[in-house]
Biopython code that builds the backbone (N, CA, C, O; Angstrom):
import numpy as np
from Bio.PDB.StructureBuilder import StructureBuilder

atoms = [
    (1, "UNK", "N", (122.850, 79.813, 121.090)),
    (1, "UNK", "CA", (122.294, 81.072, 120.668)),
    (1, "UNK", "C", (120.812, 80.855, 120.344)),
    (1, "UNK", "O", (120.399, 79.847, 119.771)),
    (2, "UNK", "N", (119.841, 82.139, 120.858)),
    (2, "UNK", "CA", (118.811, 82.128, 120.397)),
    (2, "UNK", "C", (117.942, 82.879, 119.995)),
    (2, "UNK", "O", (118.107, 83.943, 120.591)),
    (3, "UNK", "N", (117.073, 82.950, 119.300)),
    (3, "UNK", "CA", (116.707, 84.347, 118.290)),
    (3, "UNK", "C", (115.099, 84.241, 118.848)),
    (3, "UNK", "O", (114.559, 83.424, 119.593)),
    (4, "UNK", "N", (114.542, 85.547, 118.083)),
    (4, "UNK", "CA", (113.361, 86.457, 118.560)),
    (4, "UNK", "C", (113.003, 86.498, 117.363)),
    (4, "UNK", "O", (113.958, 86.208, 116.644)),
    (5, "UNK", "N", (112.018, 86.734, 116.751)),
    (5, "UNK", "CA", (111.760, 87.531, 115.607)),
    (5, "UNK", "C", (110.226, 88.451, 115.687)),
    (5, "UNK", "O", (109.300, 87.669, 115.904)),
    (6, "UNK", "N", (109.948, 89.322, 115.613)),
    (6, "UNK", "CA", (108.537, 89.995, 115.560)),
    (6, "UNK", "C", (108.366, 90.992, 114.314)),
    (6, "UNK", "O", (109.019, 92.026, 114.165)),
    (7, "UNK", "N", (107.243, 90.441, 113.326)),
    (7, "UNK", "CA", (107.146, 90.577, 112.355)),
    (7, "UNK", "C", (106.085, 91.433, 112.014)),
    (7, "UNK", "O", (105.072, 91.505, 112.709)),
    (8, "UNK", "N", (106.286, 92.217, 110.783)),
    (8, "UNK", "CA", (105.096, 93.711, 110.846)),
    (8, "UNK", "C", (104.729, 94.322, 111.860)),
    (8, "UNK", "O", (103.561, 94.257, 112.245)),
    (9, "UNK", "N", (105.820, 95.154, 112.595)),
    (9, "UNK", "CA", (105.320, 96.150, 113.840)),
    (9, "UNK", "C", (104.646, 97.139, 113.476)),
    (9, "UNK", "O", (104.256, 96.645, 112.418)),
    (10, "UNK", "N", (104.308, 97.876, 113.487)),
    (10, "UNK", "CA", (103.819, 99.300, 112.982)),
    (10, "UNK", "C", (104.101, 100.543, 113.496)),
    (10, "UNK", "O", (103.448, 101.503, 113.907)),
    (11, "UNK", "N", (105.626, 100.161, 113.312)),
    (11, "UNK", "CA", (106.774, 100.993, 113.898)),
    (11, "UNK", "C", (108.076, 101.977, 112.759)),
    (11, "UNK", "O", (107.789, 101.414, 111.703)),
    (12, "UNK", "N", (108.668, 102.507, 112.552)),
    (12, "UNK", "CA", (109.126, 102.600, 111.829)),
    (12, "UNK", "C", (110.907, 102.353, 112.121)),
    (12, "UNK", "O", (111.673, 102.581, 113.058)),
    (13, "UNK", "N", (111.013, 101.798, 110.830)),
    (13, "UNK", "CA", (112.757, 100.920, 111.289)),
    (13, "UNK", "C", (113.597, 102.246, 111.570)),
    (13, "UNK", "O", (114.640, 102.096, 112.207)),
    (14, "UNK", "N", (113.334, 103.202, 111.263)),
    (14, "UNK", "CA", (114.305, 104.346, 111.316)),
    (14, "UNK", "C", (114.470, 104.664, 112.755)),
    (14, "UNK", "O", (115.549, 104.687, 113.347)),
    (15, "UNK", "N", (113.130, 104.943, 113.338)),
    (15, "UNK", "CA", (113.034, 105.040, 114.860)),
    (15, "UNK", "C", (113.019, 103.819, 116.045)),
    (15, "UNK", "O", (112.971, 104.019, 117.259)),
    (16, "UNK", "N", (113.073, 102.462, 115.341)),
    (16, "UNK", "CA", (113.576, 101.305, 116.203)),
    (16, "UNK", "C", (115.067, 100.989, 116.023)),
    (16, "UNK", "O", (115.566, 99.945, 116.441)),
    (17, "UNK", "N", (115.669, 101.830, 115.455)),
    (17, "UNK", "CA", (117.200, 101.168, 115.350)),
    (17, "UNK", "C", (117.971, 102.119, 115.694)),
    (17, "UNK", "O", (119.174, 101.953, 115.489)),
    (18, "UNK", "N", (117.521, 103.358, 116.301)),
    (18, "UNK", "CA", (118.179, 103.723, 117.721)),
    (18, "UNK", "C", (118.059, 103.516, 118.828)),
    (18, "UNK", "O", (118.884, 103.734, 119.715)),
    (19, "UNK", "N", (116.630, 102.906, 118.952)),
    (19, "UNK", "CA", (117.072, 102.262, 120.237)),
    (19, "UNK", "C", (117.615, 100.521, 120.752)),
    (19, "UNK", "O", (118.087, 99.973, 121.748)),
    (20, "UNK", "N", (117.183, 100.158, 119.347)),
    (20, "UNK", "CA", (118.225, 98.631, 118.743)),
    (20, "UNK", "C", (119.671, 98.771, 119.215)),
    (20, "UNK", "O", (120.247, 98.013, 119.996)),
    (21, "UNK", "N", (120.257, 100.051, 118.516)),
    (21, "UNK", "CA", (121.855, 99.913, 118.791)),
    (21, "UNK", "C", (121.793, 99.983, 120.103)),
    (21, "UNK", "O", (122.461, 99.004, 120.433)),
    (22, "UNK", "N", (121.428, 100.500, 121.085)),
    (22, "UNK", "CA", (121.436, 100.749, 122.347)),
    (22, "UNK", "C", (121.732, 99.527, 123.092)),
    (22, "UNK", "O", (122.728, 99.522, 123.816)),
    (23, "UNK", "N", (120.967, 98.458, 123.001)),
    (23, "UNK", "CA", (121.145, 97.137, 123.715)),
    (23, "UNK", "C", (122.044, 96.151, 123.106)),
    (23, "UNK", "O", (122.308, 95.071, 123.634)),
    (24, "UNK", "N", (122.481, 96.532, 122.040)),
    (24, "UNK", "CA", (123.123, 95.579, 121.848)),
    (24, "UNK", "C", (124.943, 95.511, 122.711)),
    (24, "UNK", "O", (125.569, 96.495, 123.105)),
    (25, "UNK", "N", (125.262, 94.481, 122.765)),
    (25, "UNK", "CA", (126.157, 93.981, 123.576)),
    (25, "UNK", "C", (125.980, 93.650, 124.804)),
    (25, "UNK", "O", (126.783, 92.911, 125.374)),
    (26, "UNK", "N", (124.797, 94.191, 125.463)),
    (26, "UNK", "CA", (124.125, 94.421, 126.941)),
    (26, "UNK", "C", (123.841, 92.628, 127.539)),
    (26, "UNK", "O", (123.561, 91.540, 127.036)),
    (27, "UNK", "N", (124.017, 92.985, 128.380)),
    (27, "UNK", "CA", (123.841, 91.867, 129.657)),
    (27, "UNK", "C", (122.567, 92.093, 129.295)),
    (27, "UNK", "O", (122.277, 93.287, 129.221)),
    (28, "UNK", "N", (121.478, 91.111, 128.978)),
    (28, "UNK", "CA", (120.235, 90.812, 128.664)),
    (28, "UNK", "C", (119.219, 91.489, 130.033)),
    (28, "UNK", "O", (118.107, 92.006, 129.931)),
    (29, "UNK", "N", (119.864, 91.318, 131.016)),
    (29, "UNK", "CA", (119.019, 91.613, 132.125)),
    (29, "UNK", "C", (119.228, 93.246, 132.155)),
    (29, "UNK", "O", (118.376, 94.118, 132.326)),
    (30, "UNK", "N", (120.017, 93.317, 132.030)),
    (30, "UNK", "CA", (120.346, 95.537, 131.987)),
    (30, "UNK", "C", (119.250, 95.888, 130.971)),
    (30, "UNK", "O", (118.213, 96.518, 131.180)),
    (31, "UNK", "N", (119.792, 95.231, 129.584)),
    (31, "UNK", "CA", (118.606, 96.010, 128.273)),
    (31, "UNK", "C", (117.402, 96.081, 128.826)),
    (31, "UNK", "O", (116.680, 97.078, 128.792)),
    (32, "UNK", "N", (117.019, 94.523, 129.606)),
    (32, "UNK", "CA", (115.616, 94.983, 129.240)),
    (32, "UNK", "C", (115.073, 95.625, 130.723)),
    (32, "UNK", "O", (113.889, 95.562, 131.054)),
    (33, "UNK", "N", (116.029, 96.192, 131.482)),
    (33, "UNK", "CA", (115.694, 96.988, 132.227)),
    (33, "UNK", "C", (115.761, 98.015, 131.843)),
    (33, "UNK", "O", (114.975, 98.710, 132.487)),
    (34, "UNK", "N", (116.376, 98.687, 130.970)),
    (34, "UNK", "CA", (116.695, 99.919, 130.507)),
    (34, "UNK", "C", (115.486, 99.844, 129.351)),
    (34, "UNK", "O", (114.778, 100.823, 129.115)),
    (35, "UNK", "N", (115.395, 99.065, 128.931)),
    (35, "UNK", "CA", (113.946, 99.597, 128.014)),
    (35, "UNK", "C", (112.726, 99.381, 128.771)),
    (35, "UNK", "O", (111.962, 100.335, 128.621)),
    (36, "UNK", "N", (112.161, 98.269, 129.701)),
    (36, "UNK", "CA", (111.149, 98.944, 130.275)),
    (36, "UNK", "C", (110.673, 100.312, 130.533)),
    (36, "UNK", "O", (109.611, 100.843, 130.210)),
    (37, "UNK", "N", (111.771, 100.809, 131.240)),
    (37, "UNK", "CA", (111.209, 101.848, 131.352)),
    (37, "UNK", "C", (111.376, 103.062, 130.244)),
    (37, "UNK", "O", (110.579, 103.994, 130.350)),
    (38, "UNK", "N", (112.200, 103.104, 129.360)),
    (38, "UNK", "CA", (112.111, 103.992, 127.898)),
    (38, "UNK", "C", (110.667, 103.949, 127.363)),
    (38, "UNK", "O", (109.797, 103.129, 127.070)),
    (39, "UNK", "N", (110.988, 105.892, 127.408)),
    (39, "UNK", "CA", (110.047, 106.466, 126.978)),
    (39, "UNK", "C", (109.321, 106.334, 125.088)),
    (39, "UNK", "O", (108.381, 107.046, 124.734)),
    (40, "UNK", "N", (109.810, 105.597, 124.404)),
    (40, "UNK", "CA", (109.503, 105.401, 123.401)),
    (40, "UNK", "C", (108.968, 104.065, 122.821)),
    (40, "UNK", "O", (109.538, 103.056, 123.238)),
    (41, "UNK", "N", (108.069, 103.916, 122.020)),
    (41, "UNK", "CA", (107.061, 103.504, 121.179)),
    (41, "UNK", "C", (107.876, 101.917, 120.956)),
    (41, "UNK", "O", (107.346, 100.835, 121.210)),
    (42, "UNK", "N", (109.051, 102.080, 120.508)),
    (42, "UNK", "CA", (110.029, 101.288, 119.641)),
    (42, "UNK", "C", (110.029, 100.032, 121.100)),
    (42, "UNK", "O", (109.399, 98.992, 121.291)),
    (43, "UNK", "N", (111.048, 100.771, 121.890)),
    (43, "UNK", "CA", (111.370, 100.142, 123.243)),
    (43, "UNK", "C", (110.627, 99.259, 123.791)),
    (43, "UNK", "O", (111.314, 98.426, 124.383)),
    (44, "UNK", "N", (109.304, 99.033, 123.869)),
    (44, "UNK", "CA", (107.868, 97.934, 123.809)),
    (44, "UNK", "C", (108.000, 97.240, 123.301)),
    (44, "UNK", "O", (108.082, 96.165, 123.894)),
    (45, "UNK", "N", (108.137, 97.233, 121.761)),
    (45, "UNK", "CA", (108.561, 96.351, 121.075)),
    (45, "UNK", "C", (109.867, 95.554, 121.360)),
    (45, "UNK", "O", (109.808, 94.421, 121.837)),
    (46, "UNK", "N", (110.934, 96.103, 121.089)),
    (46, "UNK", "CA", (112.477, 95.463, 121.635)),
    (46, "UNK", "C", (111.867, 94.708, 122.946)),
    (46, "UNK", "O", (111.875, 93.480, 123.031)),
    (47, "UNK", "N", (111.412, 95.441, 123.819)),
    (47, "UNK", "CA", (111.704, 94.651, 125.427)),
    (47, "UNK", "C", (110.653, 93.099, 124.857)),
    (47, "UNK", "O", (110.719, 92.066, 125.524)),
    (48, "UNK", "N", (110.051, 93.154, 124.002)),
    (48, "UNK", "CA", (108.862, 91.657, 124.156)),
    (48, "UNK", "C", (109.647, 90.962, 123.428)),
    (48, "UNK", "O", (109.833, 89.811, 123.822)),
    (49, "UNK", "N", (110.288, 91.356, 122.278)),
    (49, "UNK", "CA", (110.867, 90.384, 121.123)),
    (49, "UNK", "C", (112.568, 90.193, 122.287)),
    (49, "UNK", "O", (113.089, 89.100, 122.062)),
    (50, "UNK", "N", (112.995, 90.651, 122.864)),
    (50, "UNK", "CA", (114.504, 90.689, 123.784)),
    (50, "UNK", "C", (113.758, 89.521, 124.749)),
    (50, "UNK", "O", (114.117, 88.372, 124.489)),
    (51, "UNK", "N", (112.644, 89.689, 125.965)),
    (51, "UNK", "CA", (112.168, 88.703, 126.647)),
    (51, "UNK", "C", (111.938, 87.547, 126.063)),
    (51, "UNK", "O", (112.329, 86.571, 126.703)),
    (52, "UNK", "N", (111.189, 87.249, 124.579)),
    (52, "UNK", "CA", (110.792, 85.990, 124.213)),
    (52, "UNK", "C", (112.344, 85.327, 123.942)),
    (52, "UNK", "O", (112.524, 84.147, 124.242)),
    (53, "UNK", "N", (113.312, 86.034, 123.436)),
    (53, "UNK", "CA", (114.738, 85.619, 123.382)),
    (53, "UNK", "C", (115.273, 84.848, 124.227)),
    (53, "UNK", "O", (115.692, 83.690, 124.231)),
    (54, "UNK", "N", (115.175, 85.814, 125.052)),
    (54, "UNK", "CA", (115.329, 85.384, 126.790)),
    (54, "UNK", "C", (114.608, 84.153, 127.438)),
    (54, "UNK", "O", (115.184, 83.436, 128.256)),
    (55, "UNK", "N", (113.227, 83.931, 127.000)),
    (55, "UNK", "CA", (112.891, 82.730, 127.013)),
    (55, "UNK", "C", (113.435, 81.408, 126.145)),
    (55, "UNK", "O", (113.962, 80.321, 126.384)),
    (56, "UNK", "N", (113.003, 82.135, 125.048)),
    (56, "UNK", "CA", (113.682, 80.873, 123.953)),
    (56, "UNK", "C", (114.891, 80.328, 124.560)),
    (56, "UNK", "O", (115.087, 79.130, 124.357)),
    (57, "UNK", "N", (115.731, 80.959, 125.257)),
    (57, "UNK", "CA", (116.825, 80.220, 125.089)),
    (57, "UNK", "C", (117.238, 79.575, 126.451)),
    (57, "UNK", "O", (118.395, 79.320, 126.786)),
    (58, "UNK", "N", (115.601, 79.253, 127.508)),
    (58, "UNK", "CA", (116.180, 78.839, 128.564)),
    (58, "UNK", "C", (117.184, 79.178, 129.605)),
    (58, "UNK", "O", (117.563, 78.292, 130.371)),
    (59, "UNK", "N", (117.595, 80.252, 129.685)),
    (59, "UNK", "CA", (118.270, 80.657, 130.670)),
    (59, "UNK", "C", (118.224, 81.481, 131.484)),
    (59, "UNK", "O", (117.279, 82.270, 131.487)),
    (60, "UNK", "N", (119.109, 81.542, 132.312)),
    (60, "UNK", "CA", (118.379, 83.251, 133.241)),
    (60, "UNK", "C", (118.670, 84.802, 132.132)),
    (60, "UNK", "O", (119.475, 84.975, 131.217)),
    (61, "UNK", "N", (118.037, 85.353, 132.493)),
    (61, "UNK", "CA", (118.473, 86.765, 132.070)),
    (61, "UNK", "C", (120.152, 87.386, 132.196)),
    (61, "UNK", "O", (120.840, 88.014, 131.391)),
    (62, "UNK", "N", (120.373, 86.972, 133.351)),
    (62, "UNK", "CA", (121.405, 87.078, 134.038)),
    (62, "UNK", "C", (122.600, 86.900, 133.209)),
    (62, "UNK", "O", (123.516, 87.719, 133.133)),
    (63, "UNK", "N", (122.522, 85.571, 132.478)),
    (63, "UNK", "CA", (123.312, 85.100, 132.350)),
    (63, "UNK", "C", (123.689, 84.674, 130.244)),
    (63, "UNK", "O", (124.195, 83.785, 129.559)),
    (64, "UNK", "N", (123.044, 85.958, 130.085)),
    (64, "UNK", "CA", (122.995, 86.192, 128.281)),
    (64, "UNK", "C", (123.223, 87.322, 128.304)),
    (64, "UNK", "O", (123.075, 88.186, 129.168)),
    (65, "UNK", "N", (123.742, 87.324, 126.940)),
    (65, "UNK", "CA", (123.954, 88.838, 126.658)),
    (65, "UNK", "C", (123.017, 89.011, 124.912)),
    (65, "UNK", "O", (122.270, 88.225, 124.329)),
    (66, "UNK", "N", (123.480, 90.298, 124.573)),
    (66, "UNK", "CA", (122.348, 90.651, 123.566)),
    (66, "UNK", "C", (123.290, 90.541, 122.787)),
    (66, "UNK", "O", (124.283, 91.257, 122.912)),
    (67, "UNK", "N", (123.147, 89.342, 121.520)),
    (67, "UNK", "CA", (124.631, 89.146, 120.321)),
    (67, "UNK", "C", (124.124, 90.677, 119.320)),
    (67, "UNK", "O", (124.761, 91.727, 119.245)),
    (68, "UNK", "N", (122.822, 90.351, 118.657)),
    (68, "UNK", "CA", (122.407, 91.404, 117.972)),
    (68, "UNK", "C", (121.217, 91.486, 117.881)),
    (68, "UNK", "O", (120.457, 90.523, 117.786)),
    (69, "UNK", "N", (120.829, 92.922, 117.902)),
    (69, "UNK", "CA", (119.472, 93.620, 117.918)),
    (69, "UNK", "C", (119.393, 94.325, 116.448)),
    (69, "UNK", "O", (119.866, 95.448, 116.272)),
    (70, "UNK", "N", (118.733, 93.551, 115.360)),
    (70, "UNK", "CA", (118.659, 94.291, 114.109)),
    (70, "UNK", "C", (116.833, 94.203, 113.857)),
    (70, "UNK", "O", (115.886, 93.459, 114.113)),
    (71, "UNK", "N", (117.160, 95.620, 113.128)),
    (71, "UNK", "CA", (115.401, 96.238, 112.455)),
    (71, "UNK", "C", (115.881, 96.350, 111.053)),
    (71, "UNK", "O", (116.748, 97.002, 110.471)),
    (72, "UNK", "N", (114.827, 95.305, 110.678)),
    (72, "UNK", "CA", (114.356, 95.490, 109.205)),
    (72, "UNK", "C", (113.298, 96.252, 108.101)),
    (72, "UNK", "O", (112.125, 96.264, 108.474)),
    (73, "UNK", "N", (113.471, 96.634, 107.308)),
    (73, "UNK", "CA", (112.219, 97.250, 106.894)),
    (73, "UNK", "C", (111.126, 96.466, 106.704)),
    (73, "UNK", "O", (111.535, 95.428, 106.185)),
    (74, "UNK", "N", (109.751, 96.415, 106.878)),
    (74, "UNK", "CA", (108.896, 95.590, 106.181)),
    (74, "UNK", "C", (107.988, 96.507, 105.113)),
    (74, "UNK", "O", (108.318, 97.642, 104.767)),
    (75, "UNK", "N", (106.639, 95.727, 104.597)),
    (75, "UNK", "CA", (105.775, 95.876, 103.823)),
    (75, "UNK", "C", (105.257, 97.601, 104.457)),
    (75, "UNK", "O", (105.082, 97.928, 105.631)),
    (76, "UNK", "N", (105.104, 98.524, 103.105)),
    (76, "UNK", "CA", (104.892, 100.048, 103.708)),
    (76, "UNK", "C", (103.165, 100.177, 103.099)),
    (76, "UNK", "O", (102.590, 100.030, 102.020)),
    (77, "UNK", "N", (102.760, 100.575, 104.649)),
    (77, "UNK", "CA", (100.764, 100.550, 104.271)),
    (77, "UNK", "C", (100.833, 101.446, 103.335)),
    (77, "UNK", "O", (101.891, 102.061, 103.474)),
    (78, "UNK", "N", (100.075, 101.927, 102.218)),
    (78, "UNK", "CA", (99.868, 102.818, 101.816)),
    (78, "UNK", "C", (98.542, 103.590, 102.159)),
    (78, "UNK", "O", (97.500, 103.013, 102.469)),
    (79, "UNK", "N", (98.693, 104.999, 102.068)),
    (79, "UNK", "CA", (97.384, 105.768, 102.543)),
    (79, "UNK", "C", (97.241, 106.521, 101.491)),
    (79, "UNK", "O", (98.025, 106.401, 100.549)),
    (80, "UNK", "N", (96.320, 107.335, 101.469)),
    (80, "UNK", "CA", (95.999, 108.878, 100.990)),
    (80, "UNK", "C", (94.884, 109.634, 101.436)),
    (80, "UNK", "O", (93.799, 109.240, 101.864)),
    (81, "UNK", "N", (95.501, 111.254, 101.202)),
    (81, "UNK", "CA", (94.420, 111.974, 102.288)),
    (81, "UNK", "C", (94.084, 112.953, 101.311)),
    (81, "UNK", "O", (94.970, 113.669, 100.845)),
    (82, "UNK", "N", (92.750, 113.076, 100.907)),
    (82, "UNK", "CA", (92.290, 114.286, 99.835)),
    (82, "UNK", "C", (93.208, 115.601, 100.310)),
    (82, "UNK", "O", (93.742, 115.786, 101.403)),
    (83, "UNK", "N", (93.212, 116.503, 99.052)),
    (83, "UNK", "CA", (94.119, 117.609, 99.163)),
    (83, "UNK", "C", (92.971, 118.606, 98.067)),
    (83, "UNK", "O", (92.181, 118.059, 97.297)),
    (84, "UNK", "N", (93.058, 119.607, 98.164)),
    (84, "UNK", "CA", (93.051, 120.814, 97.211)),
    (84, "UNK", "C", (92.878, 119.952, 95.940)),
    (84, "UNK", "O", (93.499, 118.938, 95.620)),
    (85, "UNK", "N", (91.518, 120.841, 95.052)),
    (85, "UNK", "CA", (90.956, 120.341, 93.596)),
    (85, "UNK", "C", (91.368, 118.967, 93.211)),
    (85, "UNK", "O", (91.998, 118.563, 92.233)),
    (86, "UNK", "N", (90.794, 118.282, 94.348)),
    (86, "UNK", "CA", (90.384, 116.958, 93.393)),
    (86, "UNK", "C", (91.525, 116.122, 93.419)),
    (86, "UNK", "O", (91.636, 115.235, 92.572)),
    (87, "UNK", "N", (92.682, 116.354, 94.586)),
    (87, "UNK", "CA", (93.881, 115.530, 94.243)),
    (87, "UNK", "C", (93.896, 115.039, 95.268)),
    (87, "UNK", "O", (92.924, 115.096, 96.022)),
    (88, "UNK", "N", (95.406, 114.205, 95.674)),
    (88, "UNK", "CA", (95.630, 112.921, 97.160)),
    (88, "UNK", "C", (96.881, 112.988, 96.910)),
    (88, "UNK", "O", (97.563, 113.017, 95.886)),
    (89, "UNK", "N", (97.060, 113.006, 97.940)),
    (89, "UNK", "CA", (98.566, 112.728, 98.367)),
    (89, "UNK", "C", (98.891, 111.552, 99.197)),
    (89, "UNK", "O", (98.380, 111.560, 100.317)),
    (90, "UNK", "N", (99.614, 110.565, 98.895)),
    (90, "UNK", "CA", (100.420, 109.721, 99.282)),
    (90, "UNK", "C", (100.200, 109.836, 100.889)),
    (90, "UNK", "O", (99.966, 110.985, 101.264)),
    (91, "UNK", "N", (100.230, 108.954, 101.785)),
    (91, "UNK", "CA", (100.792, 108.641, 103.428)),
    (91, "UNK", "C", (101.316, 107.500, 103.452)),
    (91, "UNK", "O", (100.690, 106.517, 103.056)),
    (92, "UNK", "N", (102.699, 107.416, 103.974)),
    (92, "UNK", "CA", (103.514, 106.153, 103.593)),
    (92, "UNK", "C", (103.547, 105.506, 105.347)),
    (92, "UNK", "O", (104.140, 106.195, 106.177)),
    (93, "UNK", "N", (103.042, 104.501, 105.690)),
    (93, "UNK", "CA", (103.045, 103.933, 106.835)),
    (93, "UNK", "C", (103.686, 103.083, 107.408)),
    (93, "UNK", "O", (103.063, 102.038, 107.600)),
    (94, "UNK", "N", (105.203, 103.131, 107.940)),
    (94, "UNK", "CA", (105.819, 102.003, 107.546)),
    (94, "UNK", "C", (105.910, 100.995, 108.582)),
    (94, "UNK", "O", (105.376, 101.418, 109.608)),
    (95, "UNK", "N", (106.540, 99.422, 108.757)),
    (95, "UNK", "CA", (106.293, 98.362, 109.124)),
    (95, "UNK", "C", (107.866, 97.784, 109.039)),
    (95, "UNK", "O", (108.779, 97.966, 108.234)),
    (96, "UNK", "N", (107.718, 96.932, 110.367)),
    (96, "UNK", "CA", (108.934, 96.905, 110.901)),
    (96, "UNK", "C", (109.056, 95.164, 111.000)),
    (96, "UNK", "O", (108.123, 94.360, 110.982)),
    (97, "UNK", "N", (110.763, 94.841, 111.126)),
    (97, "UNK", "CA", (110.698, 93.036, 111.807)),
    (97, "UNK", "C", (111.453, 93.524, 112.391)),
    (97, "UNK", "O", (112.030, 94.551, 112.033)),
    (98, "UNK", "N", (111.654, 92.919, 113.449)),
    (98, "UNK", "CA", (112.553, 93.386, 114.709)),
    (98, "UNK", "C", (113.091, 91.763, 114.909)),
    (98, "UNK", "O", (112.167, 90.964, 115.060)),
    (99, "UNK", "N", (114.594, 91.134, 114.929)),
    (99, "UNK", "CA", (115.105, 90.119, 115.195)),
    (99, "UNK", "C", (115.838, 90.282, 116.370)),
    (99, "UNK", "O", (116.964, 90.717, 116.130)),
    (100, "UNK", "N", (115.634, 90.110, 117.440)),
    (100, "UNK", "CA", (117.186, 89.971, 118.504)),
    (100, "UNK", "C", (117.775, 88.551, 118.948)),
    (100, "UNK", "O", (116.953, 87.649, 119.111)),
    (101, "UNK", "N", (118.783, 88.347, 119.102)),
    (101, "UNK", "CA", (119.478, 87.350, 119.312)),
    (101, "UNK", "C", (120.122, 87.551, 120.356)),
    (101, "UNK", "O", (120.669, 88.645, 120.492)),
    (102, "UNK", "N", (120.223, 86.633, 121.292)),
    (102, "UNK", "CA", (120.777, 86.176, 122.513)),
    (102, "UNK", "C", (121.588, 85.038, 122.664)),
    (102, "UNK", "O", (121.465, 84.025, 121.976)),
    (103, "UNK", "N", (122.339, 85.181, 123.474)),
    (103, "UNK", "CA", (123.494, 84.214, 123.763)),
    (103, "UNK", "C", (124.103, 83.985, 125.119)),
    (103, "UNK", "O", (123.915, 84.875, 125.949)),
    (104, "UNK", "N", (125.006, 82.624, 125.576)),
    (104, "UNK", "CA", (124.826, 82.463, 127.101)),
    (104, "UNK", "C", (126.395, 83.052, 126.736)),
    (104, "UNK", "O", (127.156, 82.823, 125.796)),
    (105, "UNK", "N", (126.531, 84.217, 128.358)),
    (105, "UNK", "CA", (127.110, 84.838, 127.958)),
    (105, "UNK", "C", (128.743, 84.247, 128.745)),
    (105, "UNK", "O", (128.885, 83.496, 129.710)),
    (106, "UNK", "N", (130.021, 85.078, 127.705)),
    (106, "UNK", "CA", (130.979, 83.959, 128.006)),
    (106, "UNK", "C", (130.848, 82.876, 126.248)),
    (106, "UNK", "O", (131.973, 82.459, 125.971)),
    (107, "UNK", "N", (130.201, 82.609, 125.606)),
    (107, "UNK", "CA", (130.357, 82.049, 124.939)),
    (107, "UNK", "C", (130.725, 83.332, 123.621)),
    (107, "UNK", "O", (130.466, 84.535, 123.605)),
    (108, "UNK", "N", (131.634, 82.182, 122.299)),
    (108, "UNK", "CA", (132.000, 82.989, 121.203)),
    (108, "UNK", "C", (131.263, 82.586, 119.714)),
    (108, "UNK", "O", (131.522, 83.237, 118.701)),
]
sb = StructureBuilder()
sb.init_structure("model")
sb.init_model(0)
sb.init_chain("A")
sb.init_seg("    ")
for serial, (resi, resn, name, xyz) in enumerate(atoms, 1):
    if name == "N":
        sb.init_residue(resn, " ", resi, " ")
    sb.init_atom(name, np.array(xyz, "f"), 0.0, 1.0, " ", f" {name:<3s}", serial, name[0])
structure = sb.get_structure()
């Protein structure tokens, strides 16, 4: 087994862990065909941290599958944007780790 990790995305975990569940169980070579081409922000991310997996662990694509695709929360930027008499309001920016793990597939 071999793991990925990509740390502080500037993504938000809420919107990377629908398309997280998506690949997981997947024949490594399907996911990251199916996220190349996905239309979302998140999916960029997954497909680089799923490929370096895919590297890490020496094997073909072919021949791994995706054990688990989990998003973590990370560190949240903080902002603020002037408002009406003299006040600010909060902008919460949030930040992502994205871990996937791979495995040769056939194994338990």
């Amino acid at each position: 087994m071999s793991r990925a990790l990509l740390k502080h995305v500037r993504l938000s975990p809420i919107k990377a862990r629908l398309i997280a569940s998506e690949i997981q169980g997947l024949n490594a070579e399907k996911a990251l065909a199916s996220l190349q081409f996905a239309p979302n922000k998140a999916a960029r991310f997954i497909y680089k941290a799923l490929a370096s997996a895919v590297a890490n662990s020496g094997l073909d694509a072919s021949k791994t599958i995706v054990k688990s695709a989990r998003v973590d929360k990370a560190a949240i930027l903080r902002r603020f944007t002037p408002r009406a008499r003299g006040r600010a309001t909060p902008i919460r920016k949030p930040t992502s780790h994205i871990l996937v793990e791979v495995e040769k597939e056939g194994d338990k």
